[in-house]
N, C-alpha and C positions, 0 to 999 in steps of 0.2 A: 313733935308730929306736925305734918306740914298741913295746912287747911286745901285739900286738894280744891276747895269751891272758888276761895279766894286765889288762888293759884292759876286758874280755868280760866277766869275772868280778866285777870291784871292779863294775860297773854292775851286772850283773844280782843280787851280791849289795846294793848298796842299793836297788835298785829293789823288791825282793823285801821287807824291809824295810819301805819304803815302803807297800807291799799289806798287809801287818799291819796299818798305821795304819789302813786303810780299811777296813780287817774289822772293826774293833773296832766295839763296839755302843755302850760307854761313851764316846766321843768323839763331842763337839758336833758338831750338822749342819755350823753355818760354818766348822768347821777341815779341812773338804775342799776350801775350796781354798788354804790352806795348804799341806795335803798334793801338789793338781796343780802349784801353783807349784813346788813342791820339785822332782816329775819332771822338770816343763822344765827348771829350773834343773842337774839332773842330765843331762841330756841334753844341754847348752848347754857343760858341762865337758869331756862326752865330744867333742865335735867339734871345742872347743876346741883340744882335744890332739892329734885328726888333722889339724887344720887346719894347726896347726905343723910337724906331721909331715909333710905334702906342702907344705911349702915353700915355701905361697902367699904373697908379699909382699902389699903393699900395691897390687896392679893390680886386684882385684876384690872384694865382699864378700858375705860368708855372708849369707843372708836368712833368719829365719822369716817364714813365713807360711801365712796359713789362719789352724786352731787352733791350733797352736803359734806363730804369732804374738801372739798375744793371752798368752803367758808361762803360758801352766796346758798341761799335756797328759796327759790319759785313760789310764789304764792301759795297754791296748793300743790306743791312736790311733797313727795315720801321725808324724813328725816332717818336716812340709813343710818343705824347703827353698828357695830361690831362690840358685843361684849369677849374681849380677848383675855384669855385664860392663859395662865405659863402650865409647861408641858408637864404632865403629870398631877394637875391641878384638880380635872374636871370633876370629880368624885369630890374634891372638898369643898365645891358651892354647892349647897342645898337649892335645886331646882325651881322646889317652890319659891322662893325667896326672890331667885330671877325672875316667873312669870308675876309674881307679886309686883316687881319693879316695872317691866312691859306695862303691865295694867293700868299702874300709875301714869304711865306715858299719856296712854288713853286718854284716859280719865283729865288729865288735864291740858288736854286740844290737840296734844300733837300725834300727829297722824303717822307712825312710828313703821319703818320696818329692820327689823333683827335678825340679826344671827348671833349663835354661841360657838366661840371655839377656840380652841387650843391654839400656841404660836406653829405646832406640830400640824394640824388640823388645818388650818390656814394654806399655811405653804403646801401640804396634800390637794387641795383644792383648786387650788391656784394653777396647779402642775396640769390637772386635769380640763378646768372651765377657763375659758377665755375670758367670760364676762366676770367671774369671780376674780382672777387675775387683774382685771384692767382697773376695778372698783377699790380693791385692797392699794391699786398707785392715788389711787386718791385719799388714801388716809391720814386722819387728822387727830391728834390727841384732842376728847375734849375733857375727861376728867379721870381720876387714876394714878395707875402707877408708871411715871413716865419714861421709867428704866425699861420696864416690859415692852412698852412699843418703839421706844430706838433699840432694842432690841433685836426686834420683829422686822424691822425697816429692813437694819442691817442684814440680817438674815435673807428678806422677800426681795433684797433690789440684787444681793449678788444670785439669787436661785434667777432671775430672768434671764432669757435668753434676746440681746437684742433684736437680731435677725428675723427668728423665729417668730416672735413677738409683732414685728413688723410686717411681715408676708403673713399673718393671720388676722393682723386687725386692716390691711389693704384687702384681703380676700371677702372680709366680712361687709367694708366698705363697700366694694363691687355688689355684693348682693343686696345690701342694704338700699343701692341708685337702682338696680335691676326691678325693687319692690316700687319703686317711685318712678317708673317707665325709664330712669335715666336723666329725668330732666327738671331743673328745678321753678320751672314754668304750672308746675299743673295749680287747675284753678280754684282747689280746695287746698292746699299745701300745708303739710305739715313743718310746721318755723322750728322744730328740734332736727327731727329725723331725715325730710327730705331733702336732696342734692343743695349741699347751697346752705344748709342750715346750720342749726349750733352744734349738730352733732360730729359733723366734718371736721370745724374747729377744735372739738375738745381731740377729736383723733389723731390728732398733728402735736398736739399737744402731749398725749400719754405716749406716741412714738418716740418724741423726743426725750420724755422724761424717763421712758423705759430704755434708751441707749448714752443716758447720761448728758445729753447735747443742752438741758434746760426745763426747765417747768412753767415760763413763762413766758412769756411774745419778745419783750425785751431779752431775757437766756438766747432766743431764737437770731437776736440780730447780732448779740455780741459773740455769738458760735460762726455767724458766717449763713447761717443757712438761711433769712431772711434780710432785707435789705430795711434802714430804719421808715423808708417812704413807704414800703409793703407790712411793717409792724404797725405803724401810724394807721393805714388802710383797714387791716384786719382788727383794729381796736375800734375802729368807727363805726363799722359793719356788724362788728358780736356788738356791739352796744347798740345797736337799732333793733336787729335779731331779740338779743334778749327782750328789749321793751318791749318790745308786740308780743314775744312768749307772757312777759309777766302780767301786759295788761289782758292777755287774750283770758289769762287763770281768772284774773279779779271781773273780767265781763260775763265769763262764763258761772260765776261762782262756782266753779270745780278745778280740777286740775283736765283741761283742753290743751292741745298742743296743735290742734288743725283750724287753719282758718279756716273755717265753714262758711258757707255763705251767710247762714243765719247770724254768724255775729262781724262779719266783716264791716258792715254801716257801725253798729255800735263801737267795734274798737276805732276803726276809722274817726268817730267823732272824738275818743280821746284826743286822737294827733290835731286836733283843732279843722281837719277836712268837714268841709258843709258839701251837701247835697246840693246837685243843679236841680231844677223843673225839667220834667221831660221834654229835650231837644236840643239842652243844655251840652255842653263839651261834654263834663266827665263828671261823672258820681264820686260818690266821698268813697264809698269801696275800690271803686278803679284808682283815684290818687295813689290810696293809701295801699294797696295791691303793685303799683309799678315802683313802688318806692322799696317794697320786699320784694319783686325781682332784681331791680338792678344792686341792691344788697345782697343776694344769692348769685348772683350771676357774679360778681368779683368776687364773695369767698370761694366760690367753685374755679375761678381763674387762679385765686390764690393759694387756695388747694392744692392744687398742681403742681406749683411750683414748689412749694417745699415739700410733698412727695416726693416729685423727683429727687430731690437736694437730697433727700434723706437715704433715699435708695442707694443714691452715689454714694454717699458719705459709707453706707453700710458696704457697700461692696471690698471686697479684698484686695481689688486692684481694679484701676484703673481702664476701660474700652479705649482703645486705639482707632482715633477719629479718621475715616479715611473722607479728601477730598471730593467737593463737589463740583466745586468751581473757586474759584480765589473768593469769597464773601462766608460758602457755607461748606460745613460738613456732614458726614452724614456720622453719626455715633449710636449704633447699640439700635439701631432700626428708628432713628430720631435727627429733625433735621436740627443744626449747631450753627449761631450766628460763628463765622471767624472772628469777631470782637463784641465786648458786650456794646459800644458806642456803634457800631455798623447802622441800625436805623435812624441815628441823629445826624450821622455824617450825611447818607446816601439815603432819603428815606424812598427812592425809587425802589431800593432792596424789600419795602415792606409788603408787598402782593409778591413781589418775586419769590418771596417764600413759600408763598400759597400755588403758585406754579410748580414750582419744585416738588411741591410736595406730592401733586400729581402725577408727578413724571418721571421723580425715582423711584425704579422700583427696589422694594423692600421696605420701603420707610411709612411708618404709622402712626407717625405723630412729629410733634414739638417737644424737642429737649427742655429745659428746666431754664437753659441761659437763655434760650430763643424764648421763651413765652415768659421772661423778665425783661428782656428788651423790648417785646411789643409794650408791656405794659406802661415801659417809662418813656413807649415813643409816643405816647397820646398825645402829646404836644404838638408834635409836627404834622401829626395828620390835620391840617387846619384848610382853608380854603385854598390858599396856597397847591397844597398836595392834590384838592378834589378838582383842580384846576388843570393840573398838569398834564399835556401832552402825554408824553410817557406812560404817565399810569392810567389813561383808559387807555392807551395800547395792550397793555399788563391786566386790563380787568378782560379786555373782551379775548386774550389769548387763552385767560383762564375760563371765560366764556367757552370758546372753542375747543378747548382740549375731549379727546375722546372720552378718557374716564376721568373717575374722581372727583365730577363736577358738585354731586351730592356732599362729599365729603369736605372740600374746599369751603366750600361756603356755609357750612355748619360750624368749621375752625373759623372761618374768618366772623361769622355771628358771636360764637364764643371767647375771641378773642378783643371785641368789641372794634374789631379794624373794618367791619361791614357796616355797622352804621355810623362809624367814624367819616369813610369815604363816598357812600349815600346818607345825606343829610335825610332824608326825608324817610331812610329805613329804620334809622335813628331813632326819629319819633313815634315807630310805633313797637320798640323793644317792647316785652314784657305788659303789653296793653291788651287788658283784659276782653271778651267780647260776651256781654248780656245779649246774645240772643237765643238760646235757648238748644243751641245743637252744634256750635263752635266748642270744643274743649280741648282746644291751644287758646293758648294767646296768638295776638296778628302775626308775631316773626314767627314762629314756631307752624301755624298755619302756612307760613309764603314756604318755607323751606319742607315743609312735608309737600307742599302742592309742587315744588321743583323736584323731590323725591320721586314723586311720579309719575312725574312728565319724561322725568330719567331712566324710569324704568320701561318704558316704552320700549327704550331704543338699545335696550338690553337684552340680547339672547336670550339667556338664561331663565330671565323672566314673563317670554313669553306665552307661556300656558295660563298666567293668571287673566290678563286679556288677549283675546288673541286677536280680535279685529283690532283693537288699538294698535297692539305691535303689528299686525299687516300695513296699517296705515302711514304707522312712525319709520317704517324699512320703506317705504318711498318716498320719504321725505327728504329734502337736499339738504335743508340749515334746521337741525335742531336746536341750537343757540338763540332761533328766534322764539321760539316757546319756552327758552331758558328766562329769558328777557322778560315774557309775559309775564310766567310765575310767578317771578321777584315783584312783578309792579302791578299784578291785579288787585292785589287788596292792600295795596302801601297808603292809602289814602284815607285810611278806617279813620275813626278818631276825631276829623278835623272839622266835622259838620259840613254836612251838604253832599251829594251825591260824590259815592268816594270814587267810585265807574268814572265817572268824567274830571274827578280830579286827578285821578290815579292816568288817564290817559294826557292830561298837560304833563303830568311826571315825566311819564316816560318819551312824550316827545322832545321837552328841553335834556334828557339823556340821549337819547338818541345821537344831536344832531353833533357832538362833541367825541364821542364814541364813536365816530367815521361810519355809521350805518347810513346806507345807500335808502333816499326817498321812498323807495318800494319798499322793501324792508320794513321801514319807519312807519308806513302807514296798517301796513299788516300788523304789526304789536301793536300799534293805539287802535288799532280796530279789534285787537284780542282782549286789550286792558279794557276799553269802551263797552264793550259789549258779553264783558265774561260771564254772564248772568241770565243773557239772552236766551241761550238756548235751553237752560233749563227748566225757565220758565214758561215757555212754549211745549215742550216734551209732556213737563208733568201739571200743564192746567189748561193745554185746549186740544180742541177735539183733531187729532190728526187725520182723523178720515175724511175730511173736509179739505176738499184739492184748494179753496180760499188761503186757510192757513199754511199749507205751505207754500204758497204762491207768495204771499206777504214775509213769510221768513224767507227762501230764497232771493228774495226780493233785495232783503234787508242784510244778507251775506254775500250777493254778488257774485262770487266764483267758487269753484269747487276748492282751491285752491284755503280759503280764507274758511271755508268751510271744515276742511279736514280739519286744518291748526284750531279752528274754535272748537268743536268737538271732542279733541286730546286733550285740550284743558279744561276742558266742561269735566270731563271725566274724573281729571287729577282733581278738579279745584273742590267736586263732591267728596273725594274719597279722601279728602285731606281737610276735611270739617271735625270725624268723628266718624269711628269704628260701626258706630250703631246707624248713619246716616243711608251708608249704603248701600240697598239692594239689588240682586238680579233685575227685576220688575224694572227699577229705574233706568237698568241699564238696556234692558230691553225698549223702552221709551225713547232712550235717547240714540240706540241704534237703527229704530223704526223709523225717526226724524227723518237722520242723516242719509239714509240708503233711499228714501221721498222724496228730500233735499235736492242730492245727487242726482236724483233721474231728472227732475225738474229743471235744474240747470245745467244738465246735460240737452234740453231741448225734448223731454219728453214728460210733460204736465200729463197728470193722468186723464185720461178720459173716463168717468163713472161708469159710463155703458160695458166701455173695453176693458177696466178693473174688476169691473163685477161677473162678467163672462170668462176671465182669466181664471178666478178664482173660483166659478164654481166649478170649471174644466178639471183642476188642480187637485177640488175635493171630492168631484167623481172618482176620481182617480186612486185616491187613498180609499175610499169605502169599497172600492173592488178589490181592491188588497185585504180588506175584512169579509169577505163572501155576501156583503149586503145585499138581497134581492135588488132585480134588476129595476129599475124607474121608482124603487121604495121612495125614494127620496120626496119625489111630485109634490106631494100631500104637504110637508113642511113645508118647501118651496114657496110654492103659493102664497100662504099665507105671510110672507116674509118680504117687506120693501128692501129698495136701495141702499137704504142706510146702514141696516144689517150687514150685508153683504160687504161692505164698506170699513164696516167697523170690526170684521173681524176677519185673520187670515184662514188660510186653508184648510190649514190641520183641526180651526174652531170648529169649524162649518162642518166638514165631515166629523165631528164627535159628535156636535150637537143634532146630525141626523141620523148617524148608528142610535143614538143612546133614545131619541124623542119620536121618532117619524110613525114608529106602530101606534104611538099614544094621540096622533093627530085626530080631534073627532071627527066624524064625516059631514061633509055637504050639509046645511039643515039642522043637525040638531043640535038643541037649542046649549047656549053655557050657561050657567050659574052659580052660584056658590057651594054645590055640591058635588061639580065635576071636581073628579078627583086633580090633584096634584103631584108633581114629576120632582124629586129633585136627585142630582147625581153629581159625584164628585170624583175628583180625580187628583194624583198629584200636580203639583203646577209644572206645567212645559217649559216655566221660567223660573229658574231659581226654585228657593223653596218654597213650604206651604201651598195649597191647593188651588183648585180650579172648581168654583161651584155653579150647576147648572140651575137654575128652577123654570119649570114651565109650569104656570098655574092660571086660574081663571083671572082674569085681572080685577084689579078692586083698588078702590081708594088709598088706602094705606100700607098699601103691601109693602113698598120698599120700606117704609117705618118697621114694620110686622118684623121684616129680615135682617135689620140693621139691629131690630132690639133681640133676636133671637142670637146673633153674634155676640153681641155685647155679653151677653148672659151667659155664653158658652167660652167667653174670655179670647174670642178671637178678633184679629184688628183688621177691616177689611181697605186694600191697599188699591184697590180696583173696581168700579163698576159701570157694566154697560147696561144699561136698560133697554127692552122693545116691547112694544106691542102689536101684534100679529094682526092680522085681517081678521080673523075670527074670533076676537076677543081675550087670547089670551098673554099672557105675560111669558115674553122668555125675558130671564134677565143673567147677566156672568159676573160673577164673584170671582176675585184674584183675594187670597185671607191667610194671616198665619197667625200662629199663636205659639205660647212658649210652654202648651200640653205638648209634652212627649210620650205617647202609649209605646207598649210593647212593640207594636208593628203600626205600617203605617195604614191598614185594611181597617184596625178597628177605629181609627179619626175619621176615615172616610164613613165608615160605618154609621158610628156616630152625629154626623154633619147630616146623613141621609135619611136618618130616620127621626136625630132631635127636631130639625126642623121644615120636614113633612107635617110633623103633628103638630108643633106649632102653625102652620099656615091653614090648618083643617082646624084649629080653635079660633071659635068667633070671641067676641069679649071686648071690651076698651083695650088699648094699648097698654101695657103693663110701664109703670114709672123707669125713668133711666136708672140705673146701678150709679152708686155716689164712690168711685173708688178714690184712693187719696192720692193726692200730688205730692208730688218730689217736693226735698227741700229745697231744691234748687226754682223751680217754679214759685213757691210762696216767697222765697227769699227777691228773686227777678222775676215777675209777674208782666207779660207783655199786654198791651190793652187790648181788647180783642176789636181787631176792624171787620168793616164789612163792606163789600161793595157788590150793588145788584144794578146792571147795565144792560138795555137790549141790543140786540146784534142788528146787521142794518137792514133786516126787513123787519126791525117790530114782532115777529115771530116767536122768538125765544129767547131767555135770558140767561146771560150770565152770573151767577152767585160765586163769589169770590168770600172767603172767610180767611182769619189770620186769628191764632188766638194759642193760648196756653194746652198742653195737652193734659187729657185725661182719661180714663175711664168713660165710656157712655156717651162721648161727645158728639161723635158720626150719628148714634140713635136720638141723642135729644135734638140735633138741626133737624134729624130726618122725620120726627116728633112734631114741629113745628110748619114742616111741607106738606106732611099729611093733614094737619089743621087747617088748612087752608087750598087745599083740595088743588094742589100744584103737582104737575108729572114731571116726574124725574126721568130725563132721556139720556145722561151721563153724569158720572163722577169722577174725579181722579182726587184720591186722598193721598197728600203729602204730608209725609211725617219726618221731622227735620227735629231730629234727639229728643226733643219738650216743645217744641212748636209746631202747629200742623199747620198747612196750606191747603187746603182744600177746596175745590171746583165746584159747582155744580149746574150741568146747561136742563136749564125747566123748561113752562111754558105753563099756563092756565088763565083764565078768565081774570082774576082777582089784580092779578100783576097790571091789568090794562088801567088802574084806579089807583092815583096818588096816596089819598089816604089809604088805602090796603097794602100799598107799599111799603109805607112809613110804620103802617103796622108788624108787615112780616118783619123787618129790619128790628123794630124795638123786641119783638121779640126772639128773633135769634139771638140779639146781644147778650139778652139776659140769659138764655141759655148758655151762652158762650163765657159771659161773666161766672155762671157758677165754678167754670171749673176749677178757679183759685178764692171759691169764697170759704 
């Protein structure tokens, strides 16, 4: 009888052992799988010895399969078993007797999973599941009768279909990259499953061994369908892979397969990466993060090519290559070098591929031979090549080509011939970005921000923007904002403002690349300044004819103005899905159209903006039957800035919805006049539009920021005034992620929750503590602050940068109202996990250094909570 305690113990003490090896930082990549060999073969001991302990003869045998067939097993992976029965058997094991055995599995450490079945049973299953199928090719005898599973073999490798087999585990591939966006860039990445990982590998691998071609990297070079330089490649690659899978199991102590953020520093410091100090190059996450992209990023180039090769090889005959020119064919909708040496001879041929590929039609990719000869022309693309006349003739043709520009340059990133021939795009493959609302990495960000710069100038797509495509269809050189794309954020990474380095980039490209001086200064003035106008949009007050006198100022021409503005648009909407809203783009078309007239020679005049626009909103409230001069009464009490701050359509709601409730001449306000609030959907995008008109008072905007916060909505906009007669109008822009039934009862709701909130007196109720992302605790940005007056001393700017959370807007607005400061605007920006947000004051206290230094220490701390 076996001592299951002592048994438990001698395993999990060399298992544990074993996990040391794989900590080590000083131990070779490739001696990890030595090390998983070892656990299976440990695990292979232990079952050994239950094996013998339940008393099975020779009627049936132990199977690995799955991963533990293939003889390596993962820190905390499954140890798949197959207990396989000869056909007609099943009824002579007693039941119990197996779950007796399972038990034992348990019981001493290994973390066991099984199946029972017949050789009959098997091959039934096989026929039906893919996944059952593909596990039974990894089977491995580990104890038993070993007539029954050569057997079994024999039996389960002639029932396969290789074809069949093939086009189901490529089908399963495709959705499996569709679950992973496609790309093996994402910056949580799963090291088994997603594009690039080890599951790719083992796919190539059960294809081959399911059409007899080999079961191993080496079977794969001496068959023809791998070259021994690309076996050597994909040996170096799954052994990096595997290490970060096995050390991620032993950091996590479970079985993890996702680099999360949370343990990326930790595995990071196995591979020996240190942490810089904030301001430093690169974090031990980032090293250790660009080192598993450009490891994914070759097995996914490597991928390819023996897919293809195999698909060939499977075919029945042969595709008949027709002619493209004397260098290339075209075969089977795929471009074909005419020799595999063509890029060593001619490496001018190497973007010419990338032209072609644009320009034949029908063709949708790279054949198998062609994306083997980019790989083994890495060589030649050297200075030499990035030097060569020729080939930026060839880069800026594929610059200028009408279509395909998208597609071009995502093969030429993939096939690493883009950052081969840009040194400097090179250096930012696969480089991660801690800022809290990036979720690409920098190439991946540069070429979605060329995605849709492309789409501008695309028909079909012009319903999603329409002013952008109205803009991009008068444009003469779209090539010059192709230009921008690729070099507005090429300079991330290297410390110091990447804007102005990213603009020397592109001027020493420029001037080799035969782009005419004017030209040249318009893209370094789009690289220079890509950040400009979004920063102006969404953090200062544009109704203030100053500001956009100062940006006009600082654009120059309309001309320089359109192109900054198409990439403002792209460069947002190619951060992150979640970055972009209506509201912003409403901000950023409000700019542009201000811009416009101003350097058209038409600066606004306040007097004649604000007469425009009440003309405008007479106009709309006669279209509602409003009595006639109703309006007077609000009027009145309402300055310039109002007026200013808000367009036509605001004005006429805010006096159908307010103007009966104006109190009259004389009597007196106080904190028992009632209060107004009304809401509407928003005229921009989604989420609402909320009005309040109430007695004014100290705290209000705190009162209204903490009643949102409560009611779980995020407020994305706010104008503040106060009237002549004391009362508060203020406008809310807010959404939230309540979905009611209709959209009558959120309005409803917004109307009446917070009426009665503003009608309860009481201290200000504490902020809501909700929780931050793990992405936020994991990359926690420091929160700054900067509080500046404008240049009459007047009123101030509050600038905030900080970590997003729950409650945040109500505890700054918490800390305003402590300190008896008016809020006359806000604009909140929310940038994925980071906010930006505005805010122009004014009060007494600001005038006094130390009251300064106070409001600052404590906004910090406010702002500090949100990652404590």
């Amino acid at each position: 009888m076996v001592d299951l305690s002592a048994l438990r113990e001698a395993y999990r003490g060399r298992k544990l052992a074993l996990f040391d090896m794989l900590r080590s930082a000083h131990a070779p990549t490739r001696s990890v799988h030595s090390v998983l060999r070892q656990l299976a073969a440990l695990a292979d001991e232990t079952l050994h010895a239950l094996w013998a302990d339940a008393g099975f003869g020779t009627e049936l045998a132990l199977v690995a399969v799955g991963g533990f067939g293939r003889g390596e097993l993962f820190p905390y992976s499954d140890v798949d078993v197959l207990l396989l029965l000869p056909d007609g058997h099943a009824q002579a094991i007693d039941p119990a007797r197996l779950e007796a055995f399972i038990g034992q599995c348990w019981d001493a450490g290994l973390e066991i999973g099984s199946s029972v079945r017949t050789v009959e049973e098997c091959l039934a299953e096989a026929e039906k599941d893919l996944t059952v199928q593909t596990s039974l090719l990894e089977s491995r005898l580990v104890v038993g009768d070993k007539k029954l599973h050569t057997a079994f073999c024999k039996r389960f490798y002639a029932s396969i279909d290789p074809k069949a087999f093939f086009a189901a585990k490529s089908q399963e591939l495709r959705h499996r990259h569709q679950k992973f966006d496609d790309t093996p860039y994402a910056l949580e990445p799963n090291c088994k499953e997603s594009p690039g990982g080890l599951r790719d590998l083992q796919t190539i691998l059960w294809m081959s061994k399911a059409a007899g071609f080999g079961k191993r990297w080496d079977d794969l070079s001496k068959s023809g369908l791998a070259t021994p330089f690309e076996v050597q490649q994909i040996k170096h690659n799954e052994a990096l892979l595997s290490l970060i899978r096995a050390r991620l199991h032993v950091t996590a102590n479970r079985r993890e397969d996702r680099l999360v953020f949370d343990l990326q520093t930790a595995v990071a410091a196995t591979f020996g990466y240190e942490g810089h100090a904030e301001g430093g190059r690169r974090k031990a996450s980032e090293a250790l993060m660009r080192r598993y992209y450009w490891a994914a990023k070759a097995v996914t180039q490597l991928n390819q090519i023996l897919l293809l090769n195999i698909a060939e090889r499977l075919k029945p005959e042969a595709e008949v290559p027709t002619p493209i020119n004397e260098r290339f064919f075209e075969k089977a909708g795929l471009i074909e070098v005419a020799s595999d040496d063509l890029y060593l001879r001619d490496p001018h041929a190497i973007l010419e591929t990338f032209l072609l590929y644009q320009k034949t039609i029908g063709v949708n990719g790279l054949s198998a031979r062609t994306l083997r000869a980019l790989y083994n022309a890495r060589s030649v693309m050297d200075s030499k090549f990035r030097n060569d006349p020729a080939n930026h003739a060839m880069f800026m043709r594929i610059m200028h080509e009408p279509r395909g520009i998208t597609h071009a340059f995502r093969l030429m990133n993939q096939t690493s011939v883009l950052g081969r021939y840009l040194r400097v795009f090179r250096s930012i493959v696969g480089q991660m970005q801690h800022d809290l609302f990036h979720v690409y990495t920098v190439d991946q960000h540069i070429l979605m921000v060329l995605r849709n710069v492309r789409r501008f100038f695309i028909a079909e797509h012009a319903h999603e923007y329409p002013f952008c495509s109205q803009l991009a269809g008068g444009w003469d050189k779209p090539w010059i904002l192709y230009v921008a794309a690729l070099f507005h954020d090429i300079a991330k990474g290297r410390g110091g403002d990447h804007s102005t380095l990213g603009a020397r980039d592109v001027r020493r490209f420029c001037r080799p690349h035969g782009i005419d001086r004017e030209d040249s200064r318009l893209i370094e003035f789009l690289v220079s300044e890509h950040l400009t106008m979004s920063t102006v949009a969404q953090k200062q007050d544009l109704s203030d004819p100053e500001v956009i006198a100062a940006f006009a100022k600082r654009v120059g021409t309309e001309r320089y103005l359109t192109a900054l503005y198409l990439l403002t648009i792209a460069d947002i909407r190619g951060t992150s899905p979640r970055v972009w809203n209506a509201w912003k783009g409403k901000l950023l078309e409000d700019l542009y159209r201000a811009t416009s007239r101003a350097l058209g020679g038409h600066m606004p005049d306040p007097d004649a903006e604000v007469e425009a626009r009440k003309r405008e909103a007479l106009v709309k409230l006669a279209l509602h039957a409003v009595p006639f001069e109703s309006h007077k009464a609000l009027w009145e009490t309402l300055d310039v800035s109002y007026f200013m701050r808000h367009d036509a359509s605001e004005i006429a709601w805010h006096t159908k919805q307010l103007s009966r409730y104006v109190p009259a001449r004389g009597v007196p306000i106080g904190p028992s006049s009632p209060s107004l609030v009304r809401a509407r959907l928003s005229p921009v995008g989604e989420g609402l539009q909320v009005a309040v008109y109430t007695p004014d008072q100290r705290d209000l905007f705190a009162r209204i920021c903490g009643y949102f916060d409560q009611a779980s909505f995020s407020i994305l906009d706010a104008k503040v005034h106060t009237t002549s007669n004391g009362y508060a109008l203020d406008t809310f822009q807010v959404v939230t992620t309540f979905e009611p039934e209709h959209y009558r009862d959120l309005i409803s709701m917004v109307e009446t929750g917070l009426t009665k909130t503003l009608a309860e007196a009481g201290a200000l109720p504490p902020p809501s503590k909700g929780r931050v992302s793990r992405r936020v605790r994991s990359f926690p940005i420091q929160p700054r602050i900067s509080l500046v007056p404008d240049d009459k001393a007047q009123r101030w700017l509050l600038s905030i940068s900080a970590s997003d959370r729950a409650g945040l807007l109500y505890s700054v607005a918490r800390v305003l109202a402590r300190h008896q400061l008016n809020l006359q605007l806000a604009k909140v920006t929310t940038l994925g996990e980071r906010v930006e947000d505005t805010f122009l004051i004014n009060g007494p206290e600001l005038q006094g250094q130390r009251a300064q230094l106070a409001i600052e220490t404590e906004l910090r701390d406010a702002l500090s909570a949100a990652v404590a």
